[in-house]
KEKE-3310 file (N, C-alpha, C; in steps of 0.2 Angstrom, whole numbers, plus 5000, padded with zeros to 4 digits):
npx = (4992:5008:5022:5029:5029:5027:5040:5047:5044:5047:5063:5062:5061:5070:5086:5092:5103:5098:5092:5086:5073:5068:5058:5064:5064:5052:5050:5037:5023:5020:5019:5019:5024:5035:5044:5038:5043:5051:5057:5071:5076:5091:5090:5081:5068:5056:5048:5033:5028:5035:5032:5021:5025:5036:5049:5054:5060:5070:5077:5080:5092:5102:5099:5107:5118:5124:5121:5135:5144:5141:5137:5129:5116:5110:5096:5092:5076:5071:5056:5050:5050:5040:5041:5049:5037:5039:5041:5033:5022:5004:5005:5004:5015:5024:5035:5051:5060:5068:5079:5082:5095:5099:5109:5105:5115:5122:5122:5114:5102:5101:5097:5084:5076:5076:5067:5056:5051:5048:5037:5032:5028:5017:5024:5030:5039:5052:5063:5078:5090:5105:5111:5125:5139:5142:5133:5132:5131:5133:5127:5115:5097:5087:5072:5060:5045:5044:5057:5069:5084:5090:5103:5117:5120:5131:5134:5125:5109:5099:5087:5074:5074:5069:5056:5050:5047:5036:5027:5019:5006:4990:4996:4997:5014:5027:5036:5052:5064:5070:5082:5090:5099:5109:5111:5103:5092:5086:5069:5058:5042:5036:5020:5013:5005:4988:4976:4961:4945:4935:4916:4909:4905:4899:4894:4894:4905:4916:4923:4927:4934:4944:4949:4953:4963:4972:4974:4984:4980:4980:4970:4956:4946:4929:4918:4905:4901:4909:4909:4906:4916:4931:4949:4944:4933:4941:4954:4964:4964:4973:4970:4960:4945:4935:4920:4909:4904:4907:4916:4926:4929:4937:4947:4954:4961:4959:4963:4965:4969:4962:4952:4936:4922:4905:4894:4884:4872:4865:4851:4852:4867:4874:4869:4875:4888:4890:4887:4898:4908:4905:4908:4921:4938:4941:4950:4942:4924:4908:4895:4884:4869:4854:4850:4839:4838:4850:4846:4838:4845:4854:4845:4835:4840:4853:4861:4879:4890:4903:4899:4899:4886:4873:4884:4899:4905:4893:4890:4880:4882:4880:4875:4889:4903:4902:4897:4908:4918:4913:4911:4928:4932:4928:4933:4947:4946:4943:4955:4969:4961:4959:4948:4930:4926:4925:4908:4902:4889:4870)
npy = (5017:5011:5014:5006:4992:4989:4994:4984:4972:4973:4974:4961:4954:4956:4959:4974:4985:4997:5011:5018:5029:5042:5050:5060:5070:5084:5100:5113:5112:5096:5087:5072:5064:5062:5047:5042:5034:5030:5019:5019:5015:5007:5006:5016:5013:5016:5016:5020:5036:5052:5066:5078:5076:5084:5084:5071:5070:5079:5070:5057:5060:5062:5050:5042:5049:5042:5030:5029:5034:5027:5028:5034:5047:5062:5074:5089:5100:5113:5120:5133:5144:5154:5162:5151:5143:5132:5123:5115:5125:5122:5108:5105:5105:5115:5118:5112:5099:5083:5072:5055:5046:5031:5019:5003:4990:4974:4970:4979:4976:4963:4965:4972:4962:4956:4961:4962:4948:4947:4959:4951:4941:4948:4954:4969:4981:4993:5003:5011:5024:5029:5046:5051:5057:5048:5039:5021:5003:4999:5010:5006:4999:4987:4984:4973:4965:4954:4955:4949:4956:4965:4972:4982:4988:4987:4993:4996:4995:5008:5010:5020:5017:5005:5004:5014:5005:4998:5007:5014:5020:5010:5007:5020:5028:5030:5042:5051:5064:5059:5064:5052:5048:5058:5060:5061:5051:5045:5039:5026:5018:5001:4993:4979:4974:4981:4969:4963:4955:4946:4943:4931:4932:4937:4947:4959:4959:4960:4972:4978:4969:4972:4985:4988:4978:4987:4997:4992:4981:4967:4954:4941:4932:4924:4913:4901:4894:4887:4889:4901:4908:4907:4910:4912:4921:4930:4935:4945:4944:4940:4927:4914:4906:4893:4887:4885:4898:4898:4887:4892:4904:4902:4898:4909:4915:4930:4947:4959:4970:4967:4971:4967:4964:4962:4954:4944:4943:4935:4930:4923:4917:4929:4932:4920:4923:4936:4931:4924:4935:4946:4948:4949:4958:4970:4979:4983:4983:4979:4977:4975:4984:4989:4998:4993:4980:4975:4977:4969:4957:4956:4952:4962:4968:4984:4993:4989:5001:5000:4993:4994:5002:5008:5001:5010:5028:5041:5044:5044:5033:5022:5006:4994:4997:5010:5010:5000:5009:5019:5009:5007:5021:5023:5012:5018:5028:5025:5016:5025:5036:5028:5013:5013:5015:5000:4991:4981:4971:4972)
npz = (4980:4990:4976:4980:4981:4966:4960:4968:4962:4950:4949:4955:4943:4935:4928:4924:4924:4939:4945:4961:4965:4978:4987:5000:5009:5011:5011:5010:4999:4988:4975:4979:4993:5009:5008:4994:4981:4965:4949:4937:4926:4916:4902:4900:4904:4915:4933:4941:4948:4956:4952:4946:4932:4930:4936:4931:4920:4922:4933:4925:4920:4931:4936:4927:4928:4943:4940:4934:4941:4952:4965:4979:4980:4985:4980:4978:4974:4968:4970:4970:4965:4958:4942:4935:4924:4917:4929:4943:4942:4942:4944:4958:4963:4973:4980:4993:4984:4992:4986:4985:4975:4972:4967:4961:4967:4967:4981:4988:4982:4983:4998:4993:4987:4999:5007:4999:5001:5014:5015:5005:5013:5023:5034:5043:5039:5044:5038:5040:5033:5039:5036:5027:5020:5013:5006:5006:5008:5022:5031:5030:5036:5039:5051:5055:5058:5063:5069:5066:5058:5044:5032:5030:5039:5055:5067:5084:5088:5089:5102:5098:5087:5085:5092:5084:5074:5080:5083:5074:5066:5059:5043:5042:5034:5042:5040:5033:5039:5053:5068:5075:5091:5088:5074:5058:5050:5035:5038:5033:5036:5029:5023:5022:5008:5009:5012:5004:5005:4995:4996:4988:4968:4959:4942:4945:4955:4945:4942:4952:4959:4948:4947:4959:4962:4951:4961:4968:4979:4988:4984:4988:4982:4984:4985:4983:4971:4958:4945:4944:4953:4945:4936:4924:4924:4936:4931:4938:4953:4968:4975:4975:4982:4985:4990:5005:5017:5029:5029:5023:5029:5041:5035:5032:5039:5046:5052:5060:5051:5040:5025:5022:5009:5008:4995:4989:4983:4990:4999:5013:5013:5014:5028:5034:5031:5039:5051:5056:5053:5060:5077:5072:5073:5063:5048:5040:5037:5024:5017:5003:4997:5002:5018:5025:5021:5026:5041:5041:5037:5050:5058:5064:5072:5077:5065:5070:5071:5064:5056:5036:5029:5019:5009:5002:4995:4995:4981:4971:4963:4949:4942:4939:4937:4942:4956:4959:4961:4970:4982:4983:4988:4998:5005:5003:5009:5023:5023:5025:5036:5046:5056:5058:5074:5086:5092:5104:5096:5104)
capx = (4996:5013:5024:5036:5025:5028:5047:5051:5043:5051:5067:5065:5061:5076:5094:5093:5106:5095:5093:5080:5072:5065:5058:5065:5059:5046:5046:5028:5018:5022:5014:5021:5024:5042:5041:5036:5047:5053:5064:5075:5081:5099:5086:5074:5062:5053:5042:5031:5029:5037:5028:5017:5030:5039:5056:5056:5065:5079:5080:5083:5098:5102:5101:5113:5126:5122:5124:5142:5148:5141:5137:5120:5117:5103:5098:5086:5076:5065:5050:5043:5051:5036:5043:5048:5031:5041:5042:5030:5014:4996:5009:5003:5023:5027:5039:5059:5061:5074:5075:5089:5096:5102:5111:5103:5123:5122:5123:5108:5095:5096:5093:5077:5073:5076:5059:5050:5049:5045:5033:5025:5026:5013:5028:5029:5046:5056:5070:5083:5097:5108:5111:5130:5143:5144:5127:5132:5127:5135:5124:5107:5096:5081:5071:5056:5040:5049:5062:5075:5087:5096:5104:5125:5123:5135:5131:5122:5101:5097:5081:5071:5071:5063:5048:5045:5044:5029:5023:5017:4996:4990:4992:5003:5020:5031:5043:5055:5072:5074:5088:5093:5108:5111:5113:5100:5091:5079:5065:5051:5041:5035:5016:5011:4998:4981:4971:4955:4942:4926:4913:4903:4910:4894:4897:4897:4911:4921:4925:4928:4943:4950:4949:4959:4970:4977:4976:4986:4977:4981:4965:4955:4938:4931:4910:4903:4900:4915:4907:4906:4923:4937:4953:4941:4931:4943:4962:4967:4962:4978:4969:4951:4946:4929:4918:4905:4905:4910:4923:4931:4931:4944:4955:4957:4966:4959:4967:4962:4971:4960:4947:4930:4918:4900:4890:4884:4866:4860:4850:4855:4873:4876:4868:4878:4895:4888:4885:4903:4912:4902:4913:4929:4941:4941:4950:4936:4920:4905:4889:4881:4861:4850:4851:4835:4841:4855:4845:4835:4852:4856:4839:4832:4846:4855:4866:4885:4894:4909:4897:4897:4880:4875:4893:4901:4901:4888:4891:4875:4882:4874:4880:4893:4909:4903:4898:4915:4923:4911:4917:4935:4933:4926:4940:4955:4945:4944:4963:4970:4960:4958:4942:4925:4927:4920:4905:4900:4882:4867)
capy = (5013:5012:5011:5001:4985:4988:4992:4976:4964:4973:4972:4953:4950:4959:4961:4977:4992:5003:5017:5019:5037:5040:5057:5058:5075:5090:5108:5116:5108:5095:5081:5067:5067:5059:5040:5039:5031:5028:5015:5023:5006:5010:5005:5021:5012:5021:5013:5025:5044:5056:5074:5078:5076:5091:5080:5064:5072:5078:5065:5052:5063:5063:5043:5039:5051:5042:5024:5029:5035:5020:5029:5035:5054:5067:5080:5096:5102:5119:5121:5139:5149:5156:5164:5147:5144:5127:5118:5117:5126:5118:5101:5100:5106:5122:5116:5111:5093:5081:5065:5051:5042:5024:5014:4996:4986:4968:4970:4982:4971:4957:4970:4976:4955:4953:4968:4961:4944:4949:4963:4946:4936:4950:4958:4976:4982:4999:5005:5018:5025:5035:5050:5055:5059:5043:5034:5017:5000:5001:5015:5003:4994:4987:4982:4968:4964:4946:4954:4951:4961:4964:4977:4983:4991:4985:4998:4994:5000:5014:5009:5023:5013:5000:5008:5015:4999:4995:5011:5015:5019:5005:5009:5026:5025:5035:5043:5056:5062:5060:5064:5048:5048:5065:5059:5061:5046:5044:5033:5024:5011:4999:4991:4972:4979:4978:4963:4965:4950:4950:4939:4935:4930:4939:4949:4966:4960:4959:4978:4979:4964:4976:4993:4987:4977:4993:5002:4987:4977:4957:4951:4937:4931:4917:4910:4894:4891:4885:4891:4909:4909:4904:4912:4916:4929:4935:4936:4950:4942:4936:4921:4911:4901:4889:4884:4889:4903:4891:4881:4898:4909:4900:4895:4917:4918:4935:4951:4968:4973:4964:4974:4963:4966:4955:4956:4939:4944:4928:4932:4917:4917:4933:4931:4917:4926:4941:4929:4922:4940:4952:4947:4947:4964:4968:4986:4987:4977:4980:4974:4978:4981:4993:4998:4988:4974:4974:4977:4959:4950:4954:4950:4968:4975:4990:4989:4992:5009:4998:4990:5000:4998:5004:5003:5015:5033:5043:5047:5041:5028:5017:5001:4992:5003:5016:5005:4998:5016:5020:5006:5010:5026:5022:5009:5021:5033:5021:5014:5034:5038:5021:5010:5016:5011:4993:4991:4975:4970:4971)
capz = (4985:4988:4973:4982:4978:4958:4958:4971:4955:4944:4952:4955:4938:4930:4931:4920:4929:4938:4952:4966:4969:4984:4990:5010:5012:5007:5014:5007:4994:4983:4971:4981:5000:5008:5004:4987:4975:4957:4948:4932:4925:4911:4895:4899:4908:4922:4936:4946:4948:4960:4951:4939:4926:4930:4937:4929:4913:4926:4937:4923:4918:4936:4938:4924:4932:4949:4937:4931:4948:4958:4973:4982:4980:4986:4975:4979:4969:4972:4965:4973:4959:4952:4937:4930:4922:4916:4934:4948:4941:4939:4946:4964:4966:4976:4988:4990:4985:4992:4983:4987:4972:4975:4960:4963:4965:4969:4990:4988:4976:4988:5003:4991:4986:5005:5009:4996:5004:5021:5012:5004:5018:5028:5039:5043:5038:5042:5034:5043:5033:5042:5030:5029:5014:5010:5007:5007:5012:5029:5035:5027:5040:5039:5053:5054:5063:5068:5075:5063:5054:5037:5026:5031:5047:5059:5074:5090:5084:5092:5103:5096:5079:5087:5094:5079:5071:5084:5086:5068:5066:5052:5035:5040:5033:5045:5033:5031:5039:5061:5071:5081:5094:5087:5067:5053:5046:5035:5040:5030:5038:5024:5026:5016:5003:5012:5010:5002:5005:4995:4998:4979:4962:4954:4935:4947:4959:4940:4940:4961:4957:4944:4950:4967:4958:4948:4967:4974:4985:4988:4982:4988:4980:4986:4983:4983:4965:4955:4939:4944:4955:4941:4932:4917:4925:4940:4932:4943:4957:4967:4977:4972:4985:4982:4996:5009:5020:5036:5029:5020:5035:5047:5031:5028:5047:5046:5055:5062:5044:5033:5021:5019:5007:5006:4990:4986:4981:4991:5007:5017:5013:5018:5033:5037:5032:5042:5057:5056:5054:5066:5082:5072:5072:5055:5048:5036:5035:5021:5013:4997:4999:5006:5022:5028:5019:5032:5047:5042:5039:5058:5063:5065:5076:5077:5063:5074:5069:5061:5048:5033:5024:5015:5006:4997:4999:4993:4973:4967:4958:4944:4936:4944:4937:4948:4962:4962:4963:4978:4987:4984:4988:5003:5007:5004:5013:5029:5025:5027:5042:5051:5054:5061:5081:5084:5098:5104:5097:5110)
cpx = (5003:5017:5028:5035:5029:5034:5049:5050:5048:5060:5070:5065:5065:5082:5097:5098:5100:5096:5087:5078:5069:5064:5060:5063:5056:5047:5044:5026:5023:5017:5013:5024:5032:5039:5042:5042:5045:5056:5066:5079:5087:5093:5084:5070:5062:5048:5042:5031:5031:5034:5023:5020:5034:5047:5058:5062:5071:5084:5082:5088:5101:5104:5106:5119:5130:5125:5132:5146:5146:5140:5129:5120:5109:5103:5091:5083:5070:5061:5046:5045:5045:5034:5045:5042:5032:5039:5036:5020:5010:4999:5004:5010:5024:5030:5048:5060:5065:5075:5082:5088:5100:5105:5108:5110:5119:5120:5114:5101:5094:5095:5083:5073:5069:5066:5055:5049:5045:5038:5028:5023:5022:5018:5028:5038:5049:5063:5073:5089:5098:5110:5120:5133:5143:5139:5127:5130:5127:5132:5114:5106:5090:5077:5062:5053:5041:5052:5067:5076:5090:5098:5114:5125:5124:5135:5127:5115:5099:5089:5074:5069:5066:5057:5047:5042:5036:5024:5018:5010:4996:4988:4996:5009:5020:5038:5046:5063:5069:5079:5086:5099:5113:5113:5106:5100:5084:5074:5058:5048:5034:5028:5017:5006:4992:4979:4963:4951:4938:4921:4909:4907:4905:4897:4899:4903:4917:4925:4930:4937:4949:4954:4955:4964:4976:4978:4981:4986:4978:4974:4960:4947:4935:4919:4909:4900:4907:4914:4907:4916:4931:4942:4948:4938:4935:4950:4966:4967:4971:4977:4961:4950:4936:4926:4912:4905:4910:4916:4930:4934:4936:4950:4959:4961:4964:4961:4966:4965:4969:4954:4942:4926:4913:4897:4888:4877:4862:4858:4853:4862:4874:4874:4871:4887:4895:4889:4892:4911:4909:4907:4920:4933:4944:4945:4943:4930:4912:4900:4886:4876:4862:4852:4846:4837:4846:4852:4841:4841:4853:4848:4834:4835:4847:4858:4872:4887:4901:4907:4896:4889:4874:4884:4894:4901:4897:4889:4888:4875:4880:4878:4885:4900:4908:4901:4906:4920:4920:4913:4923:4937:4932:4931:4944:4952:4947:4952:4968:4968:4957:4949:4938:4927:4921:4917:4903:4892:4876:4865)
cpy = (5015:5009:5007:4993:4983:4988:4987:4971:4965:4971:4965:4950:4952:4963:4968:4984:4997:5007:5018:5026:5037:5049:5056:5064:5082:5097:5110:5110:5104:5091:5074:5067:5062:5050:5037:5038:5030:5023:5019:5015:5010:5011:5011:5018:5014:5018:5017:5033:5049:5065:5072:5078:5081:5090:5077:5066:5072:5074:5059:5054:5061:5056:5041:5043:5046:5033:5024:5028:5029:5021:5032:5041:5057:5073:5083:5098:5106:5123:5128:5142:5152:5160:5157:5142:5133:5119:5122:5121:5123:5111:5099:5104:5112:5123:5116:5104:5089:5074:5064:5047:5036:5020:5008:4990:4979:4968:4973:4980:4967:4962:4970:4968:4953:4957:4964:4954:4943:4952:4955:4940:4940:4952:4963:4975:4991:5000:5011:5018:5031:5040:5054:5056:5055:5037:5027:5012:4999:5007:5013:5001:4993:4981:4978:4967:4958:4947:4955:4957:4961:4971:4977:4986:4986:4986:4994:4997:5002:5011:5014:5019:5007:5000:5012:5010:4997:5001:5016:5015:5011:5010:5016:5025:5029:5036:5050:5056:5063:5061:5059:5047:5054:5065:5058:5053:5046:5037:5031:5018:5007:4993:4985:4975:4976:4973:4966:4957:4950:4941:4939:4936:4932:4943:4956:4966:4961:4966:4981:4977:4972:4982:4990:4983:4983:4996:4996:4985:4972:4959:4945:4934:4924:4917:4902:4890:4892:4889:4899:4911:4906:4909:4916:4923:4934:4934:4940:4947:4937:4927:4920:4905:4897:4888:4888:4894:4899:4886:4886:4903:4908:4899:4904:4920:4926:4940:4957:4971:4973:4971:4965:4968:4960:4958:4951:4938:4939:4932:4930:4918:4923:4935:4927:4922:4932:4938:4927:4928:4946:4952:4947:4955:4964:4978:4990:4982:4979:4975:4978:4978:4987:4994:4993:4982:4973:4973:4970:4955:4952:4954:4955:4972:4979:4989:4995:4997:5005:4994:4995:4997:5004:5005:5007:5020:5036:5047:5047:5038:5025:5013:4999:4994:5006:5015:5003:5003:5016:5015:5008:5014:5026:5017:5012:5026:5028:5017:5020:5035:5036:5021:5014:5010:5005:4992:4985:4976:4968:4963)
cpz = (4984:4984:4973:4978:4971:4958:4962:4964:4950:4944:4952:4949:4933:4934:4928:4927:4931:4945:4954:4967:4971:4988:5000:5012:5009:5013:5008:5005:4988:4980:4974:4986:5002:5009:4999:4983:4969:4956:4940:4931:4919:4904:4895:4902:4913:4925:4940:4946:4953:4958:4947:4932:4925:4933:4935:4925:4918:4929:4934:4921:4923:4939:4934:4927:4937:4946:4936:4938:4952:4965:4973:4982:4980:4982:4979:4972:4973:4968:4967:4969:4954:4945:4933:4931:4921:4923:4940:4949:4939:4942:4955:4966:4968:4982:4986:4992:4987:4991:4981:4981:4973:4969:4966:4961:4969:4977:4987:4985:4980:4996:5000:4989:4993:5007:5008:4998:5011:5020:5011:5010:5025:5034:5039:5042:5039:5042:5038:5039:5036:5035:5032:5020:5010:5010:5003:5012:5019:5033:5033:5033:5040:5046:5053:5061:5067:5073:5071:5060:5049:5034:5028:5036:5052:5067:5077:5087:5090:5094:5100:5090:5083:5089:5090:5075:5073:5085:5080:5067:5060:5046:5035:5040:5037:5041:5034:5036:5048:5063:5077:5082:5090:5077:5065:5049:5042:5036:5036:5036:5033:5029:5020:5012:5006:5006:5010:4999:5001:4993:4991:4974:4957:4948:4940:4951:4951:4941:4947:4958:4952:4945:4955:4966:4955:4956:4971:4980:4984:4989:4982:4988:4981:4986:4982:4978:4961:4947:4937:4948:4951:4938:4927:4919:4931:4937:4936:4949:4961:4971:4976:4978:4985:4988:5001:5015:5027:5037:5026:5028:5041:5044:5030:5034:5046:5053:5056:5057:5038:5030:5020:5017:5003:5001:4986:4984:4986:4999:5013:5018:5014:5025:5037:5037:5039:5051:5058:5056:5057:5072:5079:5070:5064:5054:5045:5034:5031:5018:5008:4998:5001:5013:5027:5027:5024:5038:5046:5042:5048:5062:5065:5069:5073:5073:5067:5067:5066:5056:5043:5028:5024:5011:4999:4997:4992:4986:4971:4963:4957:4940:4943:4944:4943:4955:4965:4965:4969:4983:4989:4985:4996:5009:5008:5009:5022:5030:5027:5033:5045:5050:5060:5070:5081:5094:5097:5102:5102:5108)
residu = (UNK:UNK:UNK:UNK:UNK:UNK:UNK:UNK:UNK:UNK:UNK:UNK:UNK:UNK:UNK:UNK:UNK:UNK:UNK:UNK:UNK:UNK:UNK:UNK:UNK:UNK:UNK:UNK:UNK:UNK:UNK:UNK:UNK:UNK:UNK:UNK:UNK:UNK:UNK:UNK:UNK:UNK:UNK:UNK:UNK:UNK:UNK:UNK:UNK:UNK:UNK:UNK:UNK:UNK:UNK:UNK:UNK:UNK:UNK:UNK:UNK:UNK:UNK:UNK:UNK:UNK:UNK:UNK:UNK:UNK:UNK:UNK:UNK:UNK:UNK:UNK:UNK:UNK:UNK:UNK:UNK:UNK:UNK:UNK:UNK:UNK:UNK:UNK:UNK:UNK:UNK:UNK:UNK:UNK:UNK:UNK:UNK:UNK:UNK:UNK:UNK:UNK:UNK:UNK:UNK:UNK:UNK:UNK:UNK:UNK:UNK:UNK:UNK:UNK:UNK:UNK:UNK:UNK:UNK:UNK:UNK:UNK:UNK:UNK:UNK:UNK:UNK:UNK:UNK:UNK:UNK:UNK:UNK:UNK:UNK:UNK:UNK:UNK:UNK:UNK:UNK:UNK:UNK:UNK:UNK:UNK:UNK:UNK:UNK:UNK:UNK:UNK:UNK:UNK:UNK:UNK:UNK:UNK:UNK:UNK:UNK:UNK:UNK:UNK:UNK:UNK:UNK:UNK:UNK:UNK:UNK:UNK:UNK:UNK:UNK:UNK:UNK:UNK:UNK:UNK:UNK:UNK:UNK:UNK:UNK:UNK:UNK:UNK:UNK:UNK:UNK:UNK:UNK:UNK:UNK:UNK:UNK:UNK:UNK:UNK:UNK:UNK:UNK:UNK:UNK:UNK:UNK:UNK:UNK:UNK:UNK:UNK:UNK:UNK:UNK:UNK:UNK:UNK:UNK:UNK:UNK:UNK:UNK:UNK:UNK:UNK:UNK:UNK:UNK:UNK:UNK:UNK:UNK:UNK:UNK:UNK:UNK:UNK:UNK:UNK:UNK:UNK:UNK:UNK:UNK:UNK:UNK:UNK:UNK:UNK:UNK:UNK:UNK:UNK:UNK:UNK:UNK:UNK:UNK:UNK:UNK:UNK:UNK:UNK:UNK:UNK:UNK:UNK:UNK:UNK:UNK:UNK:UNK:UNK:UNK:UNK:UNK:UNK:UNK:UNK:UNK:UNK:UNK:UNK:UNK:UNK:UNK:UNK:UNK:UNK:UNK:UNK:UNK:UNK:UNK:UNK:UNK:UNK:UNK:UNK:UNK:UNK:UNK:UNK:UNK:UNK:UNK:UNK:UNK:UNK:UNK:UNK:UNK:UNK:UNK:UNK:UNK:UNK:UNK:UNK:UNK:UNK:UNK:UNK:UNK:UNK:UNK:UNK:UNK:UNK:UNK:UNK:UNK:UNK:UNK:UNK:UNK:UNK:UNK:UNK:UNK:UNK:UNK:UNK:UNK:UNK)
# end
């Protein structure tokens, strides 16, 4: 996912001097495509990756310059030199990097606090800086899926910005540099960390919760027995919700962006969940079981082309580790290259 998520927390919860790195563009091959970000805090502390470790060393030299001076600077860096052995090979990297360093100064931080509220309050968010000499607040803008607007841009917003805001696939950033109104911006467009519902607080959902946690999923687990749904067995989990499938399903306001996934071992209850989430636009919707086992929960119908079931792809996984990977794998794949088209049930 993206590490935007990790550096906003870290951000809110320290005042330490630090610098944002941020790839805005790639000609060839790299490790990390434009988007991806770092943070370079003064201590030595590093959150996130931009190579395969074949930058970081320089780039933290590169940030405390970037701390002294107080200003925002881009730097190249060109990895197709195939004589140095040191940089770019067996990495993923044989391209010419260009990665925007940002000191994080007071105006800036409540910019990136402002993201990370909107981020958690489920808004889409894209960011346009204009790229000139002087990459300062006054050329920052961030716009939002509300409407509103924040950062230090003063100028009139170029219509084009805003129809990218709306025109974005789900789940693909739009990232790198544009020429709008005859000026270089680069553009990211920032998504809320998909939601991932899962149906079943059984010992095999344990591994699911964790794995998609580390891939940064909001998380929300929710079963009808209190004794299996608690802090003790899901910590990673960011919401636990108690109850039965009919009183949970209207309170999850679900969204053609959600991820569900059922697997409460019980026949009845997933049949009821099933009855309750078939008619709803879902990005991604799943059942643990057999494939027969599915076609009795819908009664012996067809199972629709936007159920996946069985779940998971095809790994021949065993045990619930490797269950839980085939899900996720299956998830990221369907979050990447959108959801199976949804037909109405005969």
């Amino acid at each position: 996912m993206d590490d935007i998520y990790r550096v906003l927390k870290v951000i809110s919860e320290s005042n330490t001097k630090s610098v944002l790195a941020t790839i805005i563009h790639v000609e060839g091959s790299a490790y990390r495509k434009e988007g991806a970000c770092m943070l370079f805090q003064d201590d030595g502390t590093q959150i996130g990756l931009l190579s395969g470790g074949c930058l970081e060393e320089d780039l933290a030299i590169k940030a405390q310059e970037v701390l002294r001076e107080g200003c925002a600077k881009t730097f190249v860096f060109d990895m197709k030199h195939e004589d140095d052995l040191s940089w770019g090979q067996g990495t993923g990297c044989n391209g010419i990097i260009h990665v925007l360093l940002e000191p994080i100064n007071e105006k800036f931080r409540e910019y990136l606090l402002t993201l990370k509220d909107r981020l958690d309050r489920r808004e889409r968010v894209l960011l346009a800086r204009k790229l000139t000499a002087q990459s300062d607040e006054k050329n920052l803008l961030f716009l939002t899926e509300s409407g509103s607007t924040f950062g230090g841009w003063k100028e009139e917003i170029p219509q084009k910005l805003r129809d990218l805001l709306h025109s974005s696939i789900p789940f693909k950033a739009i990232s790198g540099i544009q020429t709008i109104s005859d000026m270089p911006f680069y553009i990211h467009h920032y998504w809320p960390k998909p939601r991932l519902i899962i149906f079943g607080a059984n010992p095999d959902t344990k591994p699911l919760v964790s794995f998609a946690h580390q891939l940064g999923f909001l998380i929300i687990v929710t079963d009808w027995r209190p004794a299996l749904c608690n802090r003790e067995h899901f910590p990673d989990a960011d919401q636990l919700m108690i109850g039965f499938p009919e009183e949970i399903v209207p309170k999850l306001s679900l969204t053609p962006y959600d991820f569900v996934v059922i697997m409460t071992h019980h026949f009845r209850r997933d049949q009821e969940i099933l009855s309750l989430l078939i008619n709803k636009k879902l990005y991604y919707l799943g059942i643990l079981g057999p494939r027969r086992r599915t076609e009795r929960l819908l009664g012996n119908q067809v199972i629709p082309p936007f159920l996946h079931s069985p779940i998971g792809l095809a790994i021949s996984a065993r045990g619930p580790e490797e269950i839980a990977i085939s899900v996720l794998a299956e998830i990221i794949h369907t979050l990447r290259n959108g959801s199976k088209e949804r037909t109405a049930l005969l």
